[in-house]
C-alpha positions as CSV (number, residue, x, y, z in Angstrom):
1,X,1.0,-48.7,-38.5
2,X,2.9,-48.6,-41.8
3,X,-0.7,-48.2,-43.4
4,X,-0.8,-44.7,-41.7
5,X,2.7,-43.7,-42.6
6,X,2.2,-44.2,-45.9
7,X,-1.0,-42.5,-46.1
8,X,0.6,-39.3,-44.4
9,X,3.5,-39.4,-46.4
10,X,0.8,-39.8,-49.6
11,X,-1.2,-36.9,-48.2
12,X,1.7,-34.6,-48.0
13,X,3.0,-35.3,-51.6
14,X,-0.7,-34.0,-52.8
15,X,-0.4,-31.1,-50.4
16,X,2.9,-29.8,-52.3
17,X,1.6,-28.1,-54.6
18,X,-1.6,-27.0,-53.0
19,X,-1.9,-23.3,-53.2
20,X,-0.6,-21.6,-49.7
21,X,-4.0,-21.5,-47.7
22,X,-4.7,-24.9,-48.7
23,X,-1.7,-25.7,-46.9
24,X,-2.4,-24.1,-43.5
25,X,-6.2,-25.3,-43.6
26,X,-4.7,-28.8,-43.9
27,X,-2.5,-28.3,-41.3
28,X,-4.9,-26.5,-38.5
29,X,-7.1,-29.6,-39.4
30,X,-4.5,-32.6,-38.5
31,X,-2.1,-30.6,-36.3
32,X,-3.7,-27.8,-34.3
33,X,-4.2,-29.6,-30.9
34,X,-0.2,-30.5,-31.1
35,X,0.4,-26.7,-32.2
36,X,-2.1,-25.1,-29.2
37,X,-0.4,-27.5,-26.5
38,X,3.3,-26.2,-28.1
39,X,2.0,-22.2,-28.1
40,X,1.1,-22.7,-24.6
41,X,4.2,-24.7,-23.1
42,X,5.8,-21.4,-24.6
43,X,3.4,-18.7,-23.4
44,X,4.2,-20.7,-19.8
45,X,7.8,-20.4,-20.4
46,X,7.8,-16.9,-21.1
47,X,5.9,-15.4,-18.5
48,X,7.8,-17.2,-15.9
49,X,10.9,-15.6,-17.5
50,X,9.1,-12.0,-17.6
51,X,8.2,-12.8,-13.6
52,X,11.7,-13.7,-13.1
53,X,13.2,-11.4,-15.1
54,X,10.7,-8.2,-14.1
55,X,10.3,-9.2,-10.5
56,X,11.5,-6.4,-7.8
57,X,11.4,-5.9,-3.8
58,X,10.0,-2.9,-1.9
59,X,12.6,-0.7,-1.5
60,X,10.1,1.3,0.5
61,X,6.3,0.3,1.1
62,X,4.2,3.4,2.4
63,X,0.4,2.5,3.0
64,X,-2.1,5.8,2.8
65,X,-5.5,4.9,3.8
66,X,-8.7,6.5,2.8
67,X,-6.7,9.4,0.2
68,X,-8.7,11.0,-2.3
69,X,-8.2,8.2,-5.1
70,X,-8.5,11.1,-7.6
71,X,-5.7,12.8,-7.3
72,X,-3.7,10.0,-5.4
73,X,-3.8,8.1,-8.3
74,X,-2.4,10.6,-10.6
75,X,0.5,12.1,-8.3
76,X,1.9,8.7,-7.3
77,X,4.4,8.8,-10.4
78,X,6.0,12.3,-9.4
79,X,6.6,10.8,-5.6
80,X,7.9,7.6,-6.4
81,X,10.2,9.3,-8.7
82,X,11.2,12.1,-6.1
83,X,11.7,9.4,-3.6
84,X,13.8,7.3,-5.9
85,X,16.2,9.9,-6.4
86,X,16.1,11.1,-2.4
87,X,16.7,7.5,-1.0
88,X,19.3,6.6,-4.3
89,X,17.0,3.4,-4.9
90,X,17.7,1.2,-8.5
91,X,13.9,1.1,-10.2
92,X,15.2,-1.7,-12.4
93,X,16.4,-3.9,-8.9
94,X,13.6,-2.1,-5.9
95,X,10.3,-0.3,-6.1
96,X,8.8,1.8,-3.8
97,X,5.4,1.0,-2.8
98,X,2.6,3.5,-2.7
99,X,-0.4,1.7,-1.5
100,X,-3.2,3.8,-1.6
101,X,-6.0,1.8,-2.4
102,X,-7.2,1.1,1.4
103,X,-10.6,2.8,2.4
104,X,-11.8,2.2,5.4
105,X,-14.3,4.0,7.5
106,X,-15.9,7.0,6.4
107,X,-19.2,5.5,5.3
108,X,-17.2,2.9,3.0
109,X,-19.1,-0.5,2.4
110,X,-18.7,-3.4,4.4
111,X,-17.7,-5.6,2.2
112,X,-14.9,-2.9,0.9
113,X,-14.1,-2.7,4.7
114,X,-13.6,-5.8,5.5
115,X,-10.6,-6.3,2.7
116,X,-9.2,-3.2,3.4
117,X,-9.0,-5.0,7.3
118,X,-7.5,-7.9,6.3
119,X,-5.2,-6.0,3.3
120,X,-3.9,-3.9,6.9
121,X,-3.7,-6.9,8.9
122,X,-0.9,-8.2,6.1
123,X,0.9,-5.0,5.8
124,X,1.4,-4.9,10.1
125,X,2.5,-8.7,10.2
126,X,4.5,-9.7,7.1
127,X,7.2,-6.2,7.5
128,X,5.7,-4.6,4.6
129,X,4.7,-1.5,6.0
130,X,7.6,1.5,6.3
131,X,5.5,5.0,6.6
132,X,1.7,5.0,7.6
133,X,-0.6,7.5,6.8
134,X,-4.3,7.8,7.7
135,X,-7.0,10.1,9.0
136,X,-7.4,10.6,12.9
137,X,-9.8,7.6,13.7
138,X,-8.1,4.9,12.2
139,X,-4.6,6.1,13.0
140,X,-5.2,6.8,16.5
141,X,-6.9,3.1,16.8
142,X,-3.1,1.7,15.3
143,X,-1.6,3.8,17.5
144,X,-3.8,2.8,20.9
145,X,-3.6,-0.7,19.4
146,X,0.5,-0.4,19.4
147,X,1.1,-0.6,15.9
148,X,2.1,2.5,15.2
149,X,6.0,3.2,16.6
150,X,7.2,5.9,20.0
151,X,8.7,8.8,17.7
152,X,11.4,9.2,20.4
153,X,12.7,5.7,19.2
154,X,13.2,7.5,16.0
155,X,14.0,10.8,16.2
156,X,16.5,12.9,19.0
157,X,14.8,15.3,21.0
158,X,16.2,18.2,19.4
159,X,14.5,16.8,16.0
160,X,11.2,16.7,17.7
161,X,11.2,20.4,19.5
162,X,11.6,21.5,15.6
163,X,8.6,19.6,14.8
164,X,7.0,20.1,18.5
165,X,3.8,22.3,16.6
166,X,2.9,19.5,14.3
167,X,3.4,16.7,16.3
168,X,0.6,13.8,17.0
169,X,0.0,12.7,20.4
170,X,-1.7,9.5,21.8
171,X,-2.7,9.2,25.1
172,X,-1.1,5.4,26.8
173,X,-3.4,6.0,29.5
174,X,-6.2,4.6,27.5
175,X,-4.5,2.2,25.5
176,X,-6.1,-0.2,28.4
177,X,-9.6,-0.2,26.4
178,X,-7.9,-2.2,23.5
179,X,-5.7,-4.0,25.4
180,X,-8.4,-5.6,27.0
181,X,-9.8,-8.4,24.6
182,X,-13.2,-8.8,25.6
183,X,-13.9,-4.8,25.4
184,X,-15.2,-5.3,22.0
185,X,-16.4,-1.6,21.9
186,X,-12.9,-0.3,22.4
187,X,-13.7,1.8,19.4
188,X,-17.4,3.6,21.0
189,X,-15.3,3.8,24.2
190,X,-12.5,5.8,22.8
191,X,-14.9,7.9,20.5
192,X,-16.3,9.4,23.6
193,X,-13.2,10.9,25.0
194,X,-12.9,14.4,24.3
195,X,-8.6,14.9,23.5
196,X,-6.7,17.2,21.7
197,X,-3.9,15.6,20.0
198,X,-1.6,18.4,19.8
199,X,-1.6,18.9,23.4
200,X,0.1,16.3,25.2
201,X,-0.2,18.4,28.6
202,X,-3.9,17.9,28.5
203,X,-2.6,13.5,28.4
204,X,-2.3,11.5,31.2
205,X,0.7,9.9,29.6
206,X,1.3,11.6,26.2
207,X,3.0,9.5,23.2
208,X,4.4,11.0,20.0
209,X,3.1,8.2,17.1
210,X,3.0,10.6,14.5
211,X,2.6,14.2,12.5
212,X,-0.2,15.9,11.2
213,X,-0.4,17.1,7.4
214,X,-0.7,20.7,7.5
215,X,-2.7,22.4,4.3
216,X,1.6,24.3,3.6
217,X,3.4,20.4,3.7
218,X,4.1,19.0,-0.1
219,X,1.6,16.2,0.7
220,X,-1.3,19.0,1.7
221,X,-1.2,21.1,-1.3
222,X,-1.9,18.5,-3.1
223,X,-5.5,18.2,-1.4
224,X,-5.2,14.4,-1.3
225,X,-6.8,14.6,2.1
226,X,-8.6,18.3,1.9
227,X,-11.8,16.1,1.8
228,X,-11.6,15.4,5.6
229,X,-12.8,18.8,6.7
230,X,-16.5,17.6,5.8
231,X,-16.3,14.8,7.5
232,X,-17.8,14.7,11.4
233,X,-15.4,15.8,14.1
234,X,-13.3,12.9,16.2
235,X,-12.6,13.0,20.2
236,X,-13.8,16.1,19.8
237,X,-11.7,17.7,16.6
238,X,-12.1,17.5,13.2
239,X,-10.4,15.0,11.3
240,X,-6.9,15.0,10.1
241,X,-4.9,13.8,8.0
242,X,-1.4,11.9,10.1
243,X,1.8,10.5,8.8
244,X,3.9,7.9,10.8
245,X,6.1,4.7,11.4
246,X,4.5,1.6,12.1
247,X,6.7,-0.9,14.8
248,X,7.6,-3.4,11.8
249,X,9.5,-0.7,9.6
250,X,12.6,-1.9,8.1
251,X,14.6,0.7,7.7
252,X,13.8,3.8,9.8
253,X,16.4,6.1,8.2
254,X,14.9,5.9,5.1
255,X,10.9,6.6,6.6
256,X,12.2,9.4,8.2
257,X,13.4,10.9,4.3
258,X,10.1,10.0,3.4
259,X,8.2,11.6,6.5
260,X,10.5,14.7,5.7
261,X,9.9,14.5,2.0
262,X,5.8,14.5,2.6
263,X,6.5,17.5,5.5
264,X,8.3,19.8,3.5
């Protein structure tokens, strides 16, 4: 043991005067598994800090399926800045969530599908879903599947009459095709009704789940759903873009400034 010591301490003495890269190549040699482990334990240390230190809740999670990526992608900044501001939310302590990498349907690949089903699944079960929007097959299977909330829990009837032309209907009385589990082509079944979904006297039992995106609301100009129109007609109608509130919102006040925010 004291042979080593003094061989180190001998080794160092004819390092001193060693010209500077001399120096580090003896040192990377003897000490760089020592100096890798101690870069690392602080590489560790730092990015739990940064994930401490940088971590925020939702404020507000809104989950738009099946959006033109395109253009999603590239507005997302200006809303969650507008919506900041509307629902007086700290960025440094919340964010506000704008999913909108979910495709499903529309000729998407199975494989995609069958993530974005399970990524859905989470958002309807953990409470991390506030405002749902979606075109007219998949959000009128959330709403037949109760997932998607009554309007009238939401909003007075006075609110709805001023919305009454661009309301979203789903008829209850068919709800029974997915309520029963072994029906497991409750989707064929309810693709062969023919149903306007404005038109809640032509429903057996008419419920408001949602409102449509007209081409003249802030979220329509922006064409994120324009794409829908060359898509094959649904029940009977052609596709359409829907915004709602899905039964495990958290705060409903502040969906319906976002629903209002999207409308106007």
């Amino acid at each position: 043991m004291g042979n080593l010591r003094e061989d180190t301490l001998e080794q160092l003495k004819e390092m001193k005067d060693k010209p500077f890269k001399q120096k580090l190549e003896y040192f990377w040699e003897y000490y760089k598994f020592a100096a890798l482990g101690v870069i690392g334990g602080v590489a560790i240390i730092i990015a739990i800090i940064h994930a401490i230190v940088s971590y925020r809740s939702y404020a507000i999670s809104i989950i738009m399926v099946n959006p033109d990526n395109t253009i999603s992608d590239e507005i997302c900044p200006e809303w969650e800045s507008d919506l900041a501001e509307i629902l007086q939310i700290n960025t440094r302590k919340e964010e506000i969530n704008i999913d909108t990498s979910i495709q499903y349907g529309n000729n998407t690949q199975q494989q995609i599908e069958y993530t974005a089903l399970q990524k859905l699944v989470a958002f309807f079960t953990s409470r991390t879903a506030d405002v749902f929007i979606s075109n007219t097959p998949l959000y009128e299977e959330y709403s037949q599947n109760g997932n998607l909330s009554d309007l009238r829990n939401f909003y007075t009837d006075e609110e709805l009459e001023a919305l009454s032309d661009i309301i979203y209907y789903t008829d209850g009385a068919t709800f029974s095709d997915y309520q029963d589990i072994s029906n497991l082509d409750a989707k064929e079944d309810q693709e062969k009704y023919t149903i306007d979904h404005r038109d809640p006297d032509s429903m057996t039992d008419p419920i408001p789940t949602g409102f449509y995106i007209t081409d003249s609301s802030r979220l329509g100009k922006t064409g994120v759903y324009a794409y829908l129109s060359a898509y094959d007609n649904y029940q009977g109608y052609e596709q359409e873009a829907i915004i709602g509130i899905p039964v495990v919102v958290n705060d409903y006040e502040d969906a319906k400034l976002v629903i209002d925010y999207f409308l106007n």
